[in-house]
N, C-alpha and C positions, 0 to 999 in steps of 0.2 A: 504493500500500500504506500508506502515510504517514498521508494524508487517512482510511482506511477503519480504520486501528488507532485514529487521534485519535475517528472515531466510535463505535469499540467503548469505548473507554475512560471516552466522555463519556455512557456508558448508564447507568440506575440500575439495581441489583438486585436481581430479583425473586424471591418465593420458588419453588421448583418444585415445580409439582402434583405431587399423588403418585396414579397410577394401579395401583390393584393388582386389578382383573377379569379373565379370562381375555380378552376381547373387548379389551381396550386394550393387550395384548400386539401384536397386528397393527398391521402385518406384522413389526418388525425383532427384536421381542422372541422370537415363535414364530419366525421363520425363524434368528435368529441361535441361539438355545438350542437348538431341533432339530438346527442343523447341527452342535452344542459335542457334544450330545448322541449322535448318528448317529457321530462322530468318535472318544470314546472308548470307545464299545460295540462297532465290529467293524472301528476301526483301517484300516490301509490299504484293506481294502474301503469302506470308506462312505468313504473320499479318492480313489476311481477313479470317483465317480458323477460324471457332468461331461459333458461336450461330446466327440465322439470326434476325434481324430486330424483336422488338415484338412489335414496334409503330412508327410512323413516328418522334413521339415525345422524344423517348427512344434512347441511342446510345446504338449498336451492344455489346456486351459483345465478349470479344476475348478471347483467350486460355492462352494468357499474365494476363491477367486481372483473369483467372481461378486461373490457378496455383497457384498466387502469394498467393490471396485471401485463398485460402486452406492452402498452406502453414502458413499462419500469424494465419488460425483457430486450425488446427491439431496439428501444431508444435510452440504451442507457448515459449515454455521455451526456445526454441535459436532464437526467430526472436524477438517480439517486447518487452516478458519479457527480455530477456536481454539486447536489447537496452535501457527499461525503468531504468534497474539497472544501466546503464553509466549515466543515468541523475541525480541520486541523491547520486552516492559514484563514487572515481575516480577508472577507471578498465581501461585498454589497450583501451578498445570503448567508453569511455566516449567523444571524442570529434567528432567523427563518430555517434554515439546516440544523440548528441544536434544538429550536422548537419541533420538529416535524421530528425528528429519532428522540428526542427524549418519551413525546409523546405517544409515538410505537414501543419504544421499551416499555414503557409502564402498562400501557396495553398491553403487553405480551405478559408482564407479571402478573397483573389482575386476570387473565384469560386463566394459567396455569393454576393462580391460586384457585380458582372457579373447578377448573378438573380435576382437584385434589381433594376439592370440597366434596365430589361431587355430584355437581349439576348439572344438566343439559347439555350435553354438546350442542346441538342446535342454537339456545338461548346465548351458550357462551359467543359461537361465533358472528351470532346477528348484535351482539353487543360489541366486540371487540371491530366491529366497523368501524367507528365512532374514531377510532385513533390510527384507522387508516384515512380513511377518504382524506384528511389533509394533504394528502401527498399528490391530491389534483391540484395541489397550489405552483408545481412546478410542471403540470403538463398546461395549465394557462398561462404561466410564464414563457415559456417557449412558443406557442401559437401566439401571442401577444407583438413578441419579438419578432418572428416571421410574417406578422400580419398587425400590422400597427393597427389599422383601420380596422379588425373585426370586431374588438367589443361593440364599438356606437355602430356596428351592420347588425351586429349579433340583437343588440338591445333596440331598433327598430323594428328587426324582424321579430322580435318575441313581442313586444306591443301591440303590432298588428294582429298576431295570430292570439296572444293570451285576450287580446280587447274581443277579436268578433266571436271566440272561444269561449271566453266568460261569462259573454252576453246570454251565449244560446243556451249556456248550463245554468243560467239562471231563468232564461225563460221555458225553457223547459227539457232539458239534457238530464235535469236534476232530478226528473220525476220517470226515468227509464230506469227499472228496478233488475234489469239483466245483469248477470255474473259473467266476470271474464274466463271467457273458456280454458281448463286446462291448470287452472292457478292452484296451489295447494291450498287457500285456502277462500272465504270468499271475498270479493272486491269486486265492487261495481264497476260497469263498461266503463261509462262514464265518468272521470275523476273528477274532484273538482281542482279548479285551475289556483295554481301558486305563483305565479310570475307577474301578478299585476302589480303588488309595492315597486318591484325588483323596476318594473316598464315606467313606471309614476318617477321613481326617483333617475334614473337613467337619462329617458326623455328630457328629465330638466337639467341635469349636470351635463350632459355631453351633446344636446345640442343648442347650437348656436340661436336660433330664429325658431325658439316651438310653435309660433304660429302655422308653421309647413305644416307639422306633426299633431296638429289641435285635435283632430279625429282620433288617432289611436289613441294618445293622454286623455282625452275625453273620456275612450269607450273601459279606458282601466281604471281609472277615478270612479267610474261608476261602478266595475266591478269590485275596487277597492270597498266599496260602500255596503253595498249590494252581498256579496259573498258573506257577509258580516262576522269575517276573520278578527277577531279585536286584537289578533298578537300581529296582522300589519300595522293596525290603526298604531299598536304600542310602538312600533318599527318606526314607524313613516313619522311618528311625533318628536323620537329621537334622532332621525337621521335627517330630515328634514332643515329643523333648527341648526344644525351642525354644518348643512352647507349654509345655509344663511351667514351665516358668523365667517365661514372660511373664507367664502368670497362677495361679500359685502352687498350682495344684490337683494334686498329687501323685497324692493317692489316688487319684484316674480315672485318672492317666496307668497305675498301677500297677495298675487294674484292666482296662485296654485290656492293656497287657502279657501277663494274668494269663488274657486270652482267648485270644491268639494260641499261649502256650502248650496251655494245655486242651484246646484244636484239633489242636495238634498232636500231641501226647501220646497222646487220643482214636485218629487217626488211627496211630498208631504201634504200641499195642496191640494195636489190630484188624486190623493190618495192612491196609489202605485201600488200594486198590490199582486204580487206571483203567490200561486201555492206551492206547498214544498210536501216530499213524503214525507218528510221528518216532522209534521207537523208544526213545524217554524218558518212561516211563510218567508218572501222575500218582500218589503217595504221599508220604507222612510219609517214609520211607527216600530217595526222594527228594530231599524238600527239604532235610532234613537234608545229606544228599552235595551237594548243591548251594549250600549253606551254608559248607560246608569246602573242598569240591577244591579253591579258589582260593589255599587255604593249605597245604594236607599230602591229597594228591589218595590217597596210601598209606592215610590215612585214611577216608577219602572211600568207599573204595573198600570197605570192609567194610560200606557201609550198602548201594550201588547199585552194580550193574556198570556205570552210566553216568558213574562216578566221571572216568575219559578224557574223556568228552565235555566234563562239566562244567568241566572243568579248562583241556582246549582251547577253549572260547569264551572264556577269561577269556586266554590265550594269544597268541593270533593277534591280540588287542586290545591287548595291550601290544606286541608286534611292530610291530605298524601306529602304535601312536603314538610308541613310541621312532624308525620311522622318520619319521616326519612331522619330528620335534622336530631332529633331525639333518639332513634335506634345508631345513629351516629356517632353522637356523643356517651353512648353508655360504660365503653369503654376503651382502653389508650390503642387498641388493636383497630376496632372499626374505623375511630379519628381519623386515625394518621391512613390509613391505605384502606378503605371500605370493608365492602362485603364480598369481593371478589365476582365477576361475570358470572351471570348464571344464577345470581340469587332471585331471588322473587320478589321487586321491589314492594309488591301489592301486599304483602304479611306484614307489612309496618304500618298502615293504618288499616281501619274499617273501612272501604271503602264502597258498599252494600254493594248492589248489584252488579257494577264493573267486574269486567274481564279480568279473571284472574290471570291468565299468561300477558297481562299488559306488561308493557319493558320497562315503557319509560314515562317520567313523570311530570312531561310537558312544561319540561324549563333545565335547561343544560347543565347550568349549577346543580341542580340537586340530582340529575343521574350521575355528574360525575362526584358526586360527594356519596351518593350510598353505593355506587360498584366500587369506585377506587378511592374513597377518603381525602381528606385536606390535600393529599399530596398528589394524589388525581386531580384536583380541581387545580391546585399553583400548576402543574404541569403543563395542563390546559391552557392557564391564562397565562402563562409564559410562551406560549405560542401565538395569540394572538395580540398579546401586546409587540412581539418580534415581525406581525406580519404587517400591524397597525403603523409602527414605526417603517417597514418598506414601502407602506402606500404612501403614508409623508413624504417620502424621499422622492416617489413617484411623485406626486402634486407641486414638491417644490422644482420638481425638473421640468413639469410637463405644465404644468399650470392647472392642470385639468382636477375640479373638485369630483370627483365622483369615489375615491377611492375607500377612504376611510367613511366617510357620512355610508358609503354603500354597506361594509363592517358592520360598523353602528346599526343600520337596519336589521343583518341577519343577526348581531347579538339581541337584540330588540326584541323581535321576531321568537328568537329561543327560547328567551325566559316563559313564556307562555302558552308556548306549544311542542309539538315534537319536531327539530327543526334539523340542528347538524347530527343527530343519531339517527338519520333518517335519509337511504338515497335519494329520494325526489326531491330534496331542499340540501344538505349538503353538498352534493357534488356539483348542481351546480354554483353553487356560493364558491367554491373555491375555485372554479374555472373562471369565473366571474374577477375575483378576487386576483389570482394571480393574472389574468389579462392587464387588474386596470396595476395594477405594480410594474409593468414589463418596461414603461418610460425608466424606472430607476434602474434597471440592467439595460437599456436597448442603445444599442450603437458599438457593442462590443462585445465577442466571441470567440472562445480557440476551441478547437480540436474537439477538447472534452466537455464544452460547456460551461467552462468557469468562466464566471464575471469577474472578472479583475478591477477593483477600484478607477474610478475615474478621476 
């Protein structure tokens, strides 16, 4: 390893093509942004397309799990050779390269400790994702690099397609009760769509003139509304504010504000009103009650009779994470390194009628605090403060705010729902992620991939 760092090092560096034809997308470019793409348009459905079942015993291999895997074999000199090169000489990714391997080691401790315990082979390895999928941070650093221009293609085209996409599953996508053929287990045809914060915030950071763009920011502001996700509404409140501040432009942020109300207003007037199977229609009266029940459900309750409902998802989530945070602390073992993959996080509260094989506990903190303990969770946030600090470096290079406010959304996002333990919302966050970082490495390359200080 010694000999082979001394030769990366002793590379000069060149500058990197820049390919921007549809034809020089292939293969990693189309297949990896299809799959970003497919991911957050119908959500756990397009994360069940994969390999079926080869044992009861065996968990499903996915197309997430394909790609990446190929990627780390085929193209090793810009994925994990040159994360190894950040490990032992400083480069731009040195502290993005001891985030991503510390956070696999410890993954791999928590996994082990889980089969000793054990637990579910299955369970263990659908949890030990979690501490891989970061390492799509360096297959969007490299298409980033080779393709300056794809994120603001990539975040048009998902606009387009999550906005006319959103639409229909709200007007009535949502209410086709068919199973996908073939899945181990059930999951509707229909996904519901995850890329409209991702389209709202994108749209506004990296283009110049949104008026071009008003149509699809329209039709995702409404599905923002509409889908009545409240862990975007938490996203989009935090990442929002954060480009405002980074780059001083007020008056948009106040006119994105000034749609999201119109919208809903619009809708509240006319009373707008979809039915849902779920018995939680789609409306302004809705979202509004879905806005409050978390706070004064008595409130709530004057907009929607699904005032109760909304109030119990918000419920049963603090139940389960007050109990996590207590089965935590009981003693110095749990603390410091959890309960190891494969435990059953749902034995640590009451959580009445919920899924007992549920994994996780719809907020990132606390799956990494009851699988892998205090030192699970600093592990974690030492990776993303490492990836936070390459998006600044990208923003002061590039000028371009989208980086970190983007971050900000998908931590946002996590605390509330099941987001980076989850392929249809991690992987692409990190493809995403490493794209908009590619300005703090881009203009220089050798051999193996290393970035060499500029």
């Amino acid at each position: 390893m010694a000999t082979r760092t001394a030769r990366i090092a002793s590379k000069p560096a060149v500058a990197v093509p820049v390919a921007t034809g549809v034809g020089q997308l292939w293969p990693w470019g189309l297949l990896t942004c299809g799959m970003a793409l497919g991911y957050l348009l119908f959500g756990r459905t397009f994360a069940y397309f994969g390999l079926p079942m080869v044992s009861a015993q065996l968990p499903p291999i996915f197309i997430g799990e394909i790609v990446l895997l190929s990627f780390l074999f085929l193209k090793p000199e810009v994925s994990w050779y040159r994360a190894l090169d950040g490990l032992v000489r400083p480069t731009t990714l040195s502290g993005v390269s001891w985030g991503l391997y510390l956070v696999a080691a410890y993954g791999l401790f928590t996994a082990i400790r889980g089969v000793f315990a054990g637990y579910p082979t299955t369970a263990i390895a659908q949890e030990l994702v979690f501490n891989v999928y970061p390492f799509y941070v360096l297959v969007g650093l490299w298409l980033g690099e080779q393709h300056p221009d794809l994120l603001s293609r990539f975040i048009r085209l998902l606009a387009w397609a999550n906005g006319i996409y959103g639409i229909l599953y709200i007007g009535f996508l949502n209410g086709i009760v068919a199973s996908l053929p073939g899945a181990p287990i059930d999951i509707r045809l229909f996904g519901k769509p995850w890329g409209q914060a991702i389209a709202v915030l994108g749209l506004l950071a990296l283009d110049k003139n949104l008026r071009k763009n008003w149509i699809p920011f329209t039709l995702n502001a409404a599905v923002v509304l509409g889908s009545q996700t409240r862990a975007h509404w938490a996203g989009l409140l935090l990442a929002l504010p954060l480009w405002g501040l980074m780059t001083r432009r007020f008056g948009k942020l106040v006119i994105v504000a000034g749609s999201f109300i119109v919208l809903l207003l619009i809708g509240y007037v006319t009373d707008f009103t979809v039915p849902s199977v779920t018995g939680v229609n789609y409306s302004a009266r809705d979202i509004l009650a879905g806005a409050v029940a978390p706070f004064d459900e008595q409130l709530a309750a004057q907009y929607s009779e699904s005032a109760r409902h909304f109030a119990g998802t918000v419920d049963w989530r603090k139940d389960w994470w007050q109990g996590i945070w207590d089965e935590s602390t009981q003693d110095l073992t749990t603390f410091a390194v959890g309960h190891g993959y494969g435990f059953q996080l749902t034995s640590t509260a009451d959580l009445g009628s919920s899924d007992p094989s549920l994994r996780t506990p719809h907020n990132v903190f606390f799956f990494a605090l009851g699988y892998g303990g205090w030192l699970g969770v600093l592990t974690y946030a030492f990776l993303l403060i490492a990836l936070a600090r390459l998006l600044w470096r990208a923003y002061k290079r590039s000028g371009q705010a989208f980086g970190v406010p983007f971050l900000a959304l998908c931590v946002g996002i996590a605390c509330f729902t099941n987001f980076m333990e989850t392929p249809f919302a991690a992987i692409p966050c990190y493809v995403i992620a490493g794209m908009a970082a590619a300005p703090a490495l881009r203009g220089y390359r050798d051999r193996l991939g290393a970035a060499p200080e500029a």
